[in-house]
Backbone as CSV, one residue per row, in Angstrom:
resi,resn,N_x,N_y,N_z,CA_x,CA_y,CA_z,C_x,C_y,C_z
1,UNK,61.394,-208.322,-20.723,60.573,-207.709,-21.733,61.434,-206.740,-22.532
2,UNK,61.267,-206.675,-24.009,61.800,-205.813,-24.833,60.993,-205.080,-25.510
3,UNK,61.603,-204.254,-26.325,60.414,-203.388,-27.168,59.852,-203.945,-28.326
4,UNK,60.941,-204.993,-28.531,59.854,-206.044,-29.778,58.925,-206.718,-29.071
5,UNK,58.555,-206.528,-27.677,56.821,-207.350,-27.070,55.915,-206.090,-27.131
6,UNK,56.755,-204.686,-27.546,55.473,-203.876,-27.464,55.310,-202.985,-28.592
7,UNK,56.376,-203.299,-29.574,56.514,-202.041,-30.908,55.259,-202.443,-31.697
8,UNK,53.899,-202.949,-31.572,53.236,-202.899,-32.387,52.152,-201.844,-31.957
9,UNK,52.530,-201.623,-30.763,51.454,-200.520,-30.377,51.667,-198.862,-30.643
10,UNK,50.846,-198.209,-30.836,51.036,-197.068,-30.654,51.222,-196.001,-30.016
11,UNK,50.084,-196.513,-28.858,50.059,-195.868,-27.944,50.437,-196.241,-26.394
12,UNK,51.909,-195.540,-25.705,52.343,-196.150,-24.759,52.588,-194.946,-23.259
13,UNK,51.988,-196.000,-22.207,51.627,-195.052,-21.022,52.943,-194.823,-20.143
14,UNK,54.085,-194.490,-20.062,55.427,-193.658,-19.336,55.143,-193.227,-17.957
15,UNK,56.237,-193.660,-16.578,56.220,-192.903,-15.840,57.700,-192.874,-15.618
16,UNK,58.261,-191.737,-15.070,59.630,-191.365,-15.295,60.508,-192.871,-14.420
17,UNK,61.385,-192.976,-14.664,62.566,-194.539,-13.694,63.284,-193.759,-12.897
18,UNK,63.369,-194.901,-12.008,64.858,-194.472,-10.798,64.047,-193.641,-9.867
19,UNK,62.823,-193.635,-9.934,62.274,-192.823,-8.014,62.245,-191.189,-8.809
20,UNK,62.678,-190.973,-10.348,62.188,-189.405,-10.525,60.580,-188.993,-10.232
21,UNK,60.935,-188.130,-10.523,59.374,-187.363,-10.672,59.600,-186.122,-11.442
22,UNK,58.580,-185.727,-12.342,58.671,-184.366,-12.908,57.397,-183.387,-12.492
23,UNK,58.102,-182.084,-11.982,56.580,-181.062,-11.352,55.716,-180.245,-12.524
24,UNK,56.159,-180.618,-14.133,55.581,-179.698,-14.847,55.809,-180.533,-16.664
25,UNK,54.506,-180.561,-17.224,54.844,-181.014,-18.480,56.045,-180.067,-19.084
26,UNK,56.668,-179.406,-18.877,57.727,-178.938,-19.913,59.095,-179.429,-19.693
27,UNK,58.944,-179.689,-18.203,60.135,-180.611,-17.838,59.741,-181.742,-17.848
28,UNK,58.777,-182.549,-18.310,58.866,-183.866,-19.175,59.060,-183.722,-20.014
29,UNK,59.097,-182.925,-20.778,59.479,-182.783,-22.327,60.934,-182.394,-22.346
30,UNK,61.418,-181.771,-21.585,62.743,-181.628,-21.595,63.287,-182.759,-21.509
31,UNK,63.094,-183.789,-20.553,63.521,-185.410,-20.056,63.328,-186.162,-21.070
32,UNK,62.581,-186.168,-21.951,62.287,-186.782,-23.210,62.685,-186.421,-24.280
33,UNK,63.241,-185.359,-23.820,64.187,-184.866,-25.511,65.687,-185.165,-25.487
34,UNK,65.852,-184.665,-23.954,67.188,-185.104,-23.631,67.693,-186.873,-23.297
35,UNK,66.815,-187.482,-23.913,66.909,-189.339,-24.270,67.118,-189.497,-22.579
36,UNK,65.835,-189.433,-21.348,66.213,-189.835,-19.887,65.604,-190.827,-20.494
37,UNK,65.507,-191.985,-19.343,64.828,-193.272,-19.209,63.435,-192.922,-18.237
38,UNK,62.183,-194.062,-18.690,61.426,-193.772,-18.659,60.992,-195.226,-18.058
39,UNK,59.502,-195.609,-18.021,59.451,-196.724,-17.309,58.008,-196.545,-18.155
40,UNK,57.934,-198.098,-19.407,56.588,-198.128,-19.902,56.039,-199.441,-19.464
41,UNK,54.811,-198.944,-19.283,54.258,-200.188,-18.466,52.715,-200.501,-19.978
42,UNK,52.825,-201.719,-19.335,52.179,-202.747,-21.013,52.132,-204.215,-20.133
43,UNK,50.674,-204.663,-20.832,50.130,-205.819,-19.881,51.420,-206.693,-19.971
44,UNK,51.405,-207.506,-18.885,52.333,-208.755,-19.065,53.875,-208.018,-17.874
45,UNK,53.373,-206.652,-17.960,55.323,-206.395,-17.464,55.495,-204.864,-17.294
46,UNK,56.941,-204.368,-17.337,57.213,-202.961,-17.618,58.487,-203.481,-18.024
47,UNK,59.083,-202.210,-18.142,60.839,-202.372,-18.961,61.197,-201.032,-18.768
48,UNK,62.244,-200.673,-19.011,63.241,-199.229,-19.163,62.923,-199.057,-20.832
49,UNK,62.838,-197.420,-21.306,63.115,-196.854,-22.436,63.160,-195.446,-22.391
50,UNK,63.658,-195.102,-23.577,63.690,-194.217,-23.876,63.528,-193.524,-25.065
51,UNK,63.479,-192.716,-25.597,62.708,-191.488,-26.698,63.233,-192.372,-27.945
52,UNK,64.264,-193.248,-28.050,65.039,-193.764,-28.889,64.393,-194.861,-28.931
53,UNK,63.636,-195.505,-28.235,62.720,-196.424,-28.604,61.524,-196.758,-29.214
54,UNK,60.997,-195.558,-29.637,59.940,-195.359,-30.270,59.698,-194.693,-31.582
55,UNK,58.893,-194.679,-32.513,58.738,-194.463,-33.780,57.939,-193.242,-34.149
56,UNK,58.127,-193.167,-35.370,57.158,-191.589,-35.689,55.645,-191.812,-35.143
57,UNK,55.065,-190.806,-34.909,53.501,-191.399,-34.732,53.189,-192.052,-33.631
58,UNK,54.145,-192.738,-32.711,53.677,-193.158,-31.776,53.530,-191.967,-30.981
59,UNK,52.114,-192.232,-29.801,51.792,-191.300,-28.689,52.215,-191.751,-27.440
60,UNK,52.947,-191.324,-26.532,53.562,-190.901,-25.133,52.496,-190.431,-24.460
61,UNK,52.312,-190.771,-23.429,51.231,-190.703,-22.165,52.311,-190.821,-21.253
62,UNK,52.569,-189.916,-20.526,53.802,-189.540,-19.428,52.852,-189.338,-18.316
63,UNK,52.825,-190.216,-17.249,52.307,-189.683,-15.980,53.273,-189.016,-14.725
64,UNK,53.325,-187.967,-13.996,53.893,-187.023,-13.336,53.606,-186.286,-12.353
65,UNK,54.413,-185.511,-11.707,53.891,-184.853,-10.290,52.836,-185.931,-9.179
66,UNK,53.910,-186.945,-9.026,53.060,-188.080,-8.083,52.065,-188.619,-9.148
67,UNK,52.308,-188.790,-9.897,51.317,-189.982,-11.006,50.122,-188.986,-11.382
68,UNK,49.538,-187.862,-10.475,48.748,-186.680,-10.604,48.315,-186.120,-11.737
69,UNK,48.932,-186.035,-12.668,48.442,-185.179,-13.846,49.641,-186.070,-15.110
70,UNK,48.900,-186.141,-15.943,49.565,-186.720,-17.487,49.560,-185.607,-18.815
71,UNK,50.924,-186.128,-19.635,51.287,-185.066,-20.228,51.281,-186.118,-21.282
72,UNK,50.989,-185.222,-22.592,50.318,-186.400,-23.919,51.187,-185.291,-24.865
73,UNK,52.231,-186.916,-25.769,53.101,-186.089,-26.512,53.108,-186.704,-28.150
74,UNK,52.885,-187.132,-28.820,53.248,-187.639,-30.259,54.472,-187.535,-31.049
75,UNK,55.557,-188.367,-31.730,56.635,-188.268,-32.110,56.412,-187.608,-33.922
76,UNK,57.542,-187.263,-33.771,57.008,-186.045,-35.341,57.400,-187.373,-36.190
77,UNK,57.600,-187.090,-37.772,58.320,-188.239,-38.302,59.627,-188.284,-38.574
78,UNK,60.424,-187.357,-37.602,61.857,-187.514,-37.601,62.029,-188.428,-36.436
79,UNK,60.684,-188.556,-35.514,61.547,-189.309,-33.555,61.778,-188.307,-33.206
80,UNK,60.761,-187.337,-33.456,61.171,-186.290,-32.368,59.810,-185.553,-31.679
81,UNK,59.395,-184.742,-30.451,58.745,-184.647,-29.920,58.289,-183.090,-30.592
């Protein structure tokens, strides 16, 4: 799966890759500014991305602290948080 099976959407649900975890939305936002990899999941599959994969306007749904609590972010129209 690539991001051309999912760039028509807007809105995409994130949980951090590689066994991370984050204990606080500001350190998801730090992880997302600093381009970490992320893990978006979308019917059909998941894939690796990152902040560089996505467009102005799209919304980030980051789930965290054990899948527990979600942190909701929107990209400005530079690609940036």
């Amino acid at each position: 799966m690539t991001y051309d099976d999912i760039k028509n959407h807007e809105y995409h649900t994130l949980t951090p890759a590689y066994g991370k975890d984050y204990t606080s939305k500001d350190s998801v936002e730090e992880a997302l500014r600093s381009g970490k990899d992320f893990v978006i999941h979308v019917l059909g599959g998941r894939t690796y991305c990152s902040i560089r994969d996505f467009r102005a306007n799209d919304a980030l749904n980051v789930h965290y602290n054990k899948r527990t609590e979600l942190a909701a972010f929107t990209l400005t129209e530079d690609g940036k948080i």
